[in-house]
C-alpha distance (Angstrom), angle and dihedral (degrees) to the residues before:
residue distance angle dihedral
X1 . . .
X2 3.51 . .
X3 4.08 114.6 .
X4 4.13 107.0 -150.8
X5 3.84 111.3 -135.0
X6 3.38 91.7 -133.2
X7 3.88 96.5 99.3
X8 3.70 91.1 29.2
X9 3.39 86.6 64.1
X10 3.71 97.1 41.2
X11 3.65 100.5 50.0
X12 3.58 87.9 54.3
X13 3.71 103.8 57.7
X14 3.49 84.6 39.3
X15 3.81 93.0 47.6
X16 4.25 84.4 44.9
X17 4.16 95.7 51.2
X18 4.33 90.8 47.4
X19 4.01 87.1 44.0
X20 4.13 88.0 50.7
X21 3.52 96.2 44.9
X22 4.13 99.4 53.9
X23 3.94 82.5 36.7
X24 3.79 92.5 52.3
X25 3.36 112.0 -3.2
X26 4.07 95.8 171.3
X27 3.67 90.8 54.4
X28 4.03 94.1 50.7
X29 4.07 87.0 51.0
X30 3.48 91.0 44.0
X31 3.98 102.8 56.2
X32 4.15 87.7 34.4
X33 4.19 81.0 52.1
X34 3.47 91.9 53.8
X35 3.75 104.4 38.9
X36 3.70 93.5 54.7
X37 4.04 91.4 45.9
X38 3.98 86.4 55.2
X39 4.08 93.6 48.8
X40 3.97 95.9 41.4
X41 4.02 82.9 52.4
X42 3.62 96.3 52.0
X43 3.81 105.0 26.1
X44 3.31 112.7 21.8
X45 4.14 89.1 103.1
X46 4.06 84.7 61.3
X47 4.85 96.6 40.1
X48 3.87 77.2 57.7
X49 3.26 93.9 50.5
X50 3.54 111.1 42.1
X51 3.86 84.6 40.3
X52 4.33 85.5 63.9
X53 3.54 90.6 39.6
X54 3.59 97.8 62.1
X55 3.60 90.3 49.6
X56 4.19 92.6 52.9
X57 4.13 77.7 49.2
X58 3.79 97.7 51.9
X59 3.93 85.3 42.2
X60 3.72 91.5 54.6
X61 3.57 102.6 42.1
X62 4.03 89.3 47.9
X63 3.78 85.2 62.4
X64 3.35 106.6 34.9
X65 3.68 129.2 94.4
X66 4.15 83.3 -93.8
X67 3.83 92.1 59.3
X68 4.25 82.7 83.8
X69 3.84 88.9 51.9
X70 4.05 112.4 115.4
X71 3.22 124.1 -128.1
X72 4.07 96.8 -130.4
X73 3.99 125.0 3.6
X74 3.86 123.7 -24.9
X75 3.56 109.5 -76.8
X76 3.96 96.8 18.6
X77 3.96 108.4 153.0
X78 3.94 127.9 -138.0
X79 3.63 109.3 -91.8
X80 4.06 94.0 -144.9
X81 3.54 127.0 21.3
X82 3.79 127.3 -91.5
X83 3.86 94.1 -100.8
X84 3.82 100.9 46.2
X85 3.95 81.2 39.9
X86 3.84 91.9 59.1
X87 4.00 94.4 38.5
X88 3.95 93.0 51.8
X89 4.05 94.3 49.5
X90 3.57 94.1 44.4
X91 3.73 92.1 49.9
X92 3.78 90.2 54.5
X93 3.29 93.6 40.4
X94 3.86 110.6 51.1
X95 3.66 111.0 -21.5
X96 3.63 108.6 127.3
X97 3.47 92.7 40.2
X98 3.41 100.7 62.0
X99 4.04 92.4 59.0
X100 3.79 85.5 51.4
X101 3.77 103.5 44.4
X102 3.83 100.7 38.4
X103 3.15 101.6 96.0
X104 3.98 104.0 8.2
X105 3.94 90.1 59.7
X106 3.30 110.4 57.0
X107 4.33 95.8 41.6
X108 4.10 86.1 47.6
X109 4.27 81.5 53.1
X110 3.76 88.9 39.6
X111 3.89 87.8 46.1
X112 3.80 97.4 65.6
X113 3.90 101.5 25.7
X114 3.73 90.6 60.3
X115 3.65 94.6 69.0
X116 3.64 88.9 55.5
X117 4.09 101.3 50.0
X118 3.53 131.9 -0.2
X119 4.08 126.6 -64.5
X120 3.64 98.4 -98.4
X121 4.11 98.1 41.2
X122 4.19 80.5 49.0
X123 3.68 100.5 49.6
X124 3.80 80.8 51.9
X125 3.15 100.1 44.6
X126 4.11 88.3 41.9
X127 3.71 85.9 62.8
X128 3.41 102.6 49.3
X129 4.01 96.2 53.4
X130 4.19 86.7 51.2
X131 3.79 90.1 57.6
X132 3.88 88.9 48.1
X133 3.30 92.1 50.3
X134 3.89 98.0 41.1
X135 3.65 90.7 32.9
X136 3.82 152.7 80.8
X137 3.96 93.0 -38.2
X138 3.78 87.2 62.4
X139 3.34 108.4 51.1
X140 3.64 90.0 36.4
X141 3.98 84.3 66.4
X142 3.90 89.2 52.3
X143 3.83 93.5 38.0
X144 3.70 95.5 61.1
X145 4.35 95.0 36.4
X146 3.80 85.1 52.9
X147 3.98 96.8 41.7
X148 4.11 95.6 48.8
X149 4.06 84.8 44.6
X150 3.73 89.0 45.5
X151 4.00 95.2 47.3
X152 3.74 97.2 50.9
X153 3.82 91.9 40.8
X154 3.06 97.6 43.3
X155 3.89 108.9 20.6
X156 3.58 96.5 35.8
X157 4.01 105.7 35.9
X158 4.04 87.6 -120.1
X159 3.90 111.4 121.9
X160 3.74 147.6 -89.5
X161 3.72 93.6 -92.1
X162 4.03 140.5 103.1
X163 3.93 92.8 -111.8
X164 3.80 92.5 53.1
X165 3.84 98.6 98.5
X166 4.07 89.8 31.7
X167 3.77 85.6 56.0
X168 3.90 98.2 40.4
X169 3.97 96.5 47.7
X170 3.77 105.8 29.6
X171 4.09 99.4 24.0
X172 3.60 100.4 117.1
X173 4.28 83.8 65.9
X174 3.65 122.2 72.9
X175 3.27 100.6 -142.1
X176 3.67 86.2 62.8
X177 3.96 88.3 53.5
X178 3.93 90.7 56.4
X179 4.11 100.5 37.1
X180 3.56 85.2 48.1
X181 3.75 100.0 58.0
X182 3.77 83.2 42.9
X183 3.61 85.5 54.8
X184 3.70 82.1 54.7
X185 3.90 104.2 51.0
X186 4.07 89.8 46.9
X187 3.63 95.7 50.7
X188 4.07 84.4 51.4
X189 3.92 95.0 47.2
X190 3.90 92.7 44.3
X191 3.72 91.9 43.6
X192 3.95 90.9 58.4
X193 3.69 93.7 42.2
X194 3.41 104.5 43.3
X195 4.25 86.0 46.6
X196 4.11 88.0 45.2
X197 4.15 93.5 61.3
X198 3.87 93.7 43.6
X199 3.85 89.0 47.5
X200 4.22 83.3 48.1
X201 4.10 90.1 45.7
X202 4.08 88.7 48.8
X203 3.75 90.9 52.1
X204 3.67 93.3 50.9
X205 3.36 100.0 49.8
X206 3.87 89.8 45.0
X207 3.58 99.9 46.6
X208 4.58 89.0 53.5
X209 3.65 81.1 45.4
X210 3.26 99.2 59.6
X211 3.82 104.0 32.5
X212 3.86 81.6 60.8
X213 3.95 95.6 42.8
X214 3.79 88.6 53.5
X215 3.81 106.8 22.0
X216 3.85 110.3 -116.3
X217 3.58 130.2 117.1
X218 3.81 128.6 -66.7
X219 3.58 87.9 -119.6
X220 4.24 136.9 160.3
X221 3.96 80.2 -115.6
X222 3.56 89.1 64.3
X223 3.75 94.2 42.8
X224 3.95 96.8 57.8
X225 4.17 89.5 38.7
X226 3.68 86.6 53.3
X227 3.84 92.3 43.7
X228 4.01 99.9 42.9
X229 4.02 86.1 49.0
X230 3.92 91.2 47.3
X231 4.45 87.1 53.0
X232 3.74 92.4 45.6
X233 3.93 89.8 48.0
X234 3.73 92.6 48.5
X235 3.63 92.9 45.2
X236 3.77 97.5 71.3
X237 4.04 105.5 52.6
X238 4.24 80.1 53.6
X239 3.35 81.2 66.2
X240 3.52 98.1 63.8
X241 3.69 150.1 46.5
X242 4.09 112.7 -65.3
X243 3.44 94.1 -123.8
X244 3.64 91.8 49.8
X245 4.17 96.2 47.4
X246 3.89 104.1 20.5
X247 3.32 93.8 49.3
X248 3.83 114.8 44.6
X249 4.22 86.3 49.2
X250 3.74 102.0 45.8
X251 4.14 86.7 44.3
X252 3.97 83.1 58.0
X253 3.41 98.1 36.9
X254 4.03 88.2 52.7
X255 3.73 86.8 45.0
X256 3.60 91.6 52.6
X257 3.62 96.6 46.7
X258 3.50 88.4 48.0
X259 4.00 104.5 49.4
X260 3.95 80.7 53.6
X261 3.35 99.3 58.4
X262 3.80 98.2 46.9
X263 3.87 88.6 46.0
X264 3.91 89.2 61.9
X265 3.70 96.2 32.1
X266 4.72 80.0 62.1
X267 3.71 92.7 34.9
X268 3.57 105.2 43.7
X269 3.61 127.7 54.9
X270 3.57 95.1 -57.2
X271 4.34 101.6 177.7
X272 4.10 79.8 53.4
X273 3.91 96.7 49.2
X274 3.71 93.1 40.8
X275 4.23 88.0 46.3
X276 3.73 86.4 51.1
X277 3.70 100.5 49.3
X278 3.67 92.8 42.7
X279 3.94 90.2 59.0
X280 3.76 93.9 39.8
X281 3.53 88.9 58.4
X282 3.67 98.9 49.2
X283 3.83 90.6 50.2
X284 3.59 96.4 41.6
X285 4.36 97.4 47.6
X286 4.08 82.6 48.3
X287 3.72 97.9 36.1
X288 3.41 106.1 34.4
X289 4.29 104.0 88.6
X290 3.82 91.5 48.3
X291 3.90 86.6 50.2
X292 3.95 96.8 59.4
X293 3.56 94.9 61.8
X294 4.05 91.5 45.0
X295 4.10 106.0 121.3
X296 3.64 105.6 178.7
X297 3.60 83.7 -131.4
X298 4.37 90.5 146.8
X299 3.32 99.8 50.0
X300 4.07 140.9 96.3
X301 3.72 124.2 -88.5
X302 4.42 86.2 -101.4
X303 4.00 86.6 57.3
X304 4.17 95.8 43.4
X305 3.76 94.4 50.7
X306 3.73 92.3 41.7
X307 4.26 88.3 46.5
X308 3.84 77.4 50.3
X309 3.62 114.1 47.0
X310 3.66 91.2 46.5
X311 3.44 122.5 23.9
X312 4.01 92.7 28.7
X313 3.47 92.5 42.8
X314 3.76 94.1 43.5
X315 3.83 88.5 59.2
X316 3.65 99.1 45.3
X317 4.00 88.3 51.4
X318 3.78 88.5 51.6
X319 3.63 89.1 53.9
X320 3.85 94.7 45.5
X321 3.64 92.7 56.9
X322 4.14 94.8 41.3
X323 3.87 90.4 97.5
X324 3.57 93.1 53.2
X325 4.27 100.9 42.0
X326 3.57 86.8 25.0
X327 4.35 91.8 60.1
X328 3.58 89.4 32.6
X329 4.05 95.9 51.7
X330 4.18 82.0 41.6
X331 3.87 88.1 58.0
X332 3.62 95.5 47.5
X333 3.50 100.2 44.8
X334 3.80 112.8 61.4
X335 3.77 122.8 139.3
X336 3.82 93.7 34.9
X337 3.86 128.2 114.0
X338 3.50 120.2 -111.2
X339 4.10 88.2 -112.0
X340 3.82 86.0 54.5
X341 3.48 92.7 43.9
X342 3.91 92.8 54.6
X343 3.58 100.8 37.5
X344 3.45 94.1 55.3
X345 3.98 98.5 45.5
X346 3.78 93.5 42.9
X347 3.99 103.9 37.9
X348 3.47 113.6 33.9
X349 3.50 102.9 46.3
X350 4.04 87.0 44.5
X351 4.00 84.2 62.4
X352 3.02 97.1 51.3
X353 3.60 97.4 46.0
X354 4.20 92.2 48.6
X355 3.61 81.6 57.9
X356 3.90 108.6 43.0
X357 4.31 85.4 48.8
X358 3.70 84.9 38.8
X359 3.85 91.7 62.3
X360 3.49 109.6 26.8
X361 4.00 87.6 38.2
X362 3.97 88.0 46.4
X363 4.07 88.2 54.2
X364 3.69 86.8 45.0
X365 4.24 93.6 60.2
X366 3.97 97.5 31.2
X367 3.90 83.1 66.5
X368 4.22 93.8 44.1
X369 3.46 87.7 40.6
X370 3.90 115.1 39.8
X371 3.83 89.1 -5.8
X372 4.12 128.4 85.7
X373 4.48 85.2 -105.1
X374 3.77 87.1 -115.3
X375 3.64 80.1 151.2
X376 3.72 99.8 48.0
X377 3.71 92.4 63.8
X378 3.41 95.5 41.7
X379 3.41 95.3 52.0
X380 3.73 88.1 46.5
X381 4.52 89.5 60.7
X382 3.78 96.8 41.5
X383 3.71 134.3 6.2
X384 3.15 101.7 -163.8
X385 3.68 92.4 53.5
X386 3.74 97.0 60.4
X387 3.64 98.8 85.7
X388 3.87 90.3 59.3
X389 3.81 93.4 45.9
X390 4.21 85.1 53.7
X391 3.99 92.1 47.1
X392 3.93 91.8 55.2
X393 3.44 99.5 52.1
X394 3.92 80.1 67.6
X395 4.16 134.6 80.5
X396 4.35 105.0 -95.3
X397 3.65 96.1 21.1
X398 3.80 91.3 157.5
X399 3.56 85.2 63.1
X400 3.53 103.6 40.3
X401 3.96 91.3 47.4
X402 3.77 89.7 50.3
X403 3.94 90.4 46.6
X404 3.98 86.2 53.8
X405 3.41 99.8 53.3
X406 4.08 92.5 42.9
X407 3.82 84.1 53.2
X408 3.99 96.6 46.6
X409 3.76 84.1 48.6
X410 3.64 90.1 57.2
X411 3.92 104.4 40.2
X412 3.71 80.5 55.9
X413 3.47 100.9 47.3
X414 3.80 96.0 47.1
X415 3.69 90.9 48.8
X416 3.75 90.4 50.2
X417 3.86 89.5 49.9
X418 3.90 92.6 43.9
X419 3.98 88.5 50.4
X420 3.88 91.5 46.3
X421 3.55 90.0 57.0
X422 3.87 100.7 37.7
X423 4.29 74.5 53.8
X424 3.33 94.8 51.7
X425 4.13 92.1 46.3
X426 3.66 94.5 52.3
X427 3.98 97.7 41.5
X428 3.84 88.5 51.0
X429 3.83 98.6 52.1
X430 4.04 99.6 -91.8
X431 3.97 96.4 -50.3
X432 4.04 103.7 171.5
X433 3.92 84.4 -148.0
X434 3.88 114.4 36.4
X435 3.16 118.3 -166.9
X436 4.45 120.3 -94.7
X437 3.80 90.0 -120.6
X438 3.96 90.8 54.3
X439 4.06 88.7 37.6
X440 4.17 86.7 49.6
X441 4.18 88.7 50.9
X442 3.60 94.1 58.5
X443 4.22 92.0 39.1
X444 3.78 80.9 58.1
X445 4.26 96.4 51.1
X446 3.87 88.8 40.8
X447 3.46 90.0 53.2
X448 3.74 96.2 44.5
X449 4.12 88.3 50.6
X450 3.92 86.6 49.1
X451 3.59 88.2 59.3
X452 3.90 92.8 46.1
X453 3.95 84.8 56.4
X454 3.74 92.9 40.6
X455 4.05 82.6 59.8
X456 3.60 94.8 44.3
X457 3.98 85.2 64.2
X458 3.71 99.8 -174.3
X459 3.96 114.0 95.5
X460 3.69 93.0 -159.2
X461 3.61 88.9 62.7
X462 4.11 99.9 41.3
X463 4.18 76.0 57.6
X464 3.63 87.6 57.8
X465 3.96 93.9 38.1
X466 4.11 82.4 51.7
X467 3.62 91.7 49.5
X468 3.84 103.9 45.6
X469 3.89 86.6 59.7
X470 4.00 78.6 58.4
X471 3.46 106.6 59.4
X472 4.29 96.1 91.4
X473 3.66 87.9 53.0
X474 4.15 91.4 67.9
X475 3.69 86.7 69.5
X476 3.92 98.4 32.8
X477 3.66 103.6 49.6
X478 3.92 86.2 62.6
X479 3.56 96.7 51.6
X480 3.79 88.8 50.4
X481 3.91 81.3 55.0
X482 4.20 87.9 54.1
X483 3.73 92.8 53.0
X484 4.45 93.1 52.2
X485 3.58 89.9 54.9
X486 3.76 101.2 44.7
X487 4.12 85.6 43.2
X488 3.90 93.3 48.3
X489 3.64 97.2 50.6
X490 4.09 95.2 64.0
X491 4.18 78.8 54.1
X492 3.54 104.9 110.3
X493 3.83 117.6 -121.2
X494 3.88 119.8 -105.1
């Protein structure tokens, strides 16, 4: 049997970056550092636009005459249902991050903006730039990934893979051959980094979590503990079938995640929460186009790098992990139309997010605002400890603490699972169901790049680590784009 190179290949640059960054982790964040700074300097005008046109594409396609186009066969049927269908993609797709950034977002936003304006227009104004950058824009970018891998999987009988549409439009070239297995070896190298620094931000946030839960030191100990039980947990579900793993953790992770946000929404100050979210959904539906082609290009050097190291970056991460949640979404999400397909992606986990920043964001500015900023200055030390500082200000902190961590520990295991298999698809030619040995390779190089990022120690550099393995996809997400269109047009109209 022939053995393709294609994962050969892969697992060894992704084998060489994890053995650079625990060998020298400061010179890994240091090249990723400046590699990002150079691309957000010269193209950050074009990441924010590509990132809104994808969402005026998603919009037009979901009301189009293609929006009633099924992904697979006429009359193909939904393999899971719309709930567990929701939970799983928004697992992959954020998870982790939202326990991380709830809180710590919005008062880092609020931080800077407030010596611009005063404290009420920059809590506003705070909250507004977290649901842009947590928003439409990004699940627009995974929307369209997944829908143009879905359609020629799917639609087309081609395979759950990045080449697919290269391969079914352009074939005949070869060019098109070679770009599309470089298409290929990309999505696999972004897909491991990208997963490796939100594995490295879930153990940090679970390892402060605990040592204050249970009183003992915030120590590297703790970090490797809470790291070797995180690979032996995600170990098992790639073991077994998705629907059997996937599923049952990113439905308890969502329930989780859920259960906390309702418990602060009745035990905090609920008339301000619900006042805030209100507004912030007025001014983001009717400010929310204009704000994805907003470039910061006026401002001061404390603005641009602030414009930069979130919003920019924020993008840029999104579209380093569209292969992975973009495949994995595609694999789930057979048997749906294209309007189905879009809707879901785009809105629901939108909601959800304009709540969940709403809340924990809300919290955050009632106590820098009519509070004593307890939260301010922790938030200042130690992001990752600001969720924990929120949840004790609250009645059955114990147990809200401990159901944080258990849900960080499963947003990041289900996303390591998902990414293992969306691996394991793309290294064995598009297989649907790859086999456990290949699925338990890839576990081991994810968690061999965690621990690189672990070492690096810094999470605004694992952002910039996640990014740099981003930078192709700028120009290959609109190509991807190219293909759809020319494909859809030879669909006949209903």
């Amino acid at each position: 049997m022939q053995i393709s190179p294609l994962p050969i290949v892969a697992l060894l640059i992704s084998a060489a970056i994890a053995l650079w960054g625990i060998l020298d982790p400061q010179g890994l964040g240091a090249v990723s550092s400046n590699l990002v700074a150079a691309q957000f300097t010269s193209r950050g005008w074009f990441i924010m636009l590509e990132a809104s046109g994808l969402l005026f594409v998603a919009i037009f396609l979901a009301f189009s005459r293609f929006g009633s186009i099924r992904l697979g066969p006429e009359g193909a049927e939904p393999e899971f249902s719309t709930p567990a269908w929701i939970a799983m993609l928004f697992a992959a797709g954020m998870g982790v991050g939202l326990l991380f950034y709830g809180t710590a977002e919005p008062l880092t936003h609020f931080s800077v903006l407030r010596q611009f304006s005063g404290d009420p227009i920059a809590a506003e104004n705070a909250l507004f730039v977290t649901y842009v950058n947590w928003g439409v824009h990004a699940w627009a970018i995974y929307g369209v990934v997944g829908l143009v891998i879905a359609y020629f999987a799917f639609r087309r009988g081609g395979s759950l893979l990045l080449s697919a549409p290269l391969r079914d439009v352009y074939g005949q070239h070869r060019w098109a051959r070679a770009l599309a297995w470089l298409f290929d070896l990309l999505s696999i190298v972004a897909i491991a980094v990208g997963l490796a620094g939100s594995l490295a931000m879930g153990v940090f946030q679970i390892q402060t979590g605990l040592a204050g839960l249970i009183g003992i030191p915030n120590s590297h100990s703790l970090t490797i503990g809470v790291f070797a039980a995180m690979c032996v947990a995600f170990f098992v579900p790639l073991q077994r079938e998705l629907g059997e793993g996937m599923a049952k953790l990113s439905n308890l992770a969502m329930l989780i995640a859920l259960s906390l946000m309702l418990f602060l929404l009745v035990f905090g100050p609920t008339s301000y929460l619900m006042n805030s979210i209100v507004s912030g959904v007025g001014r983001y539906t009717f400010n929310v186009l204009p704000a994805g082609f907003s470039t910061a290009a006026f401002f001061d050097g404390l603005l641009v790098d602030w414009f930069q190291g979130w919003t920019l970056n924020y993008l840029i991460w999104w579209l380093a992990w569209s292969p992975f949640v973009g495949i994995f979404i595609a694999r789930i999400s057979r048997g749906r139309t294209i309007r189905q397909f879009l809707t879901g992606v785009i809105i629901a986990p939108t909601l959800f997010s304009i709540f969940w920043f709403g809340i924990f964001g809300g919290i955050g500015f009632f106590d820098a605002l009519r509070g004593d900023g307890q939260l301010m200055d922790v938030n200042t030390q130690s992001l990752d400890a600001t969720t924990f500082a929120l949840l004790q200000q609250f009645p059955l902190s114990s147990l809200t603490q401990a159901a944080t961590i258990i849900a960080a520990f499963l947003f990041v295991v289900t996303s390591v699972v998902s990414a293992g298999f969306t691996l394991a698809m793309i290294g064995s030619g598009g297989d649907e169901n790859p086999s456990p040995r290949i699925r338990s390779i890839w576990g081991l190089i994810l968690a061999a790049l965690g621990l690189a990022m672990i070492f690096v120690n810094d999470v605004a550099v694992v952002r910039s680590i996640i990014a740099t393995s981003a930078i192709a996809f700028v120009f290959i997400v609109p190509i991807l784009v190219v293909c759809l269109f020319r494909a859809l047009n030879k669909e006949e109209p209903k």
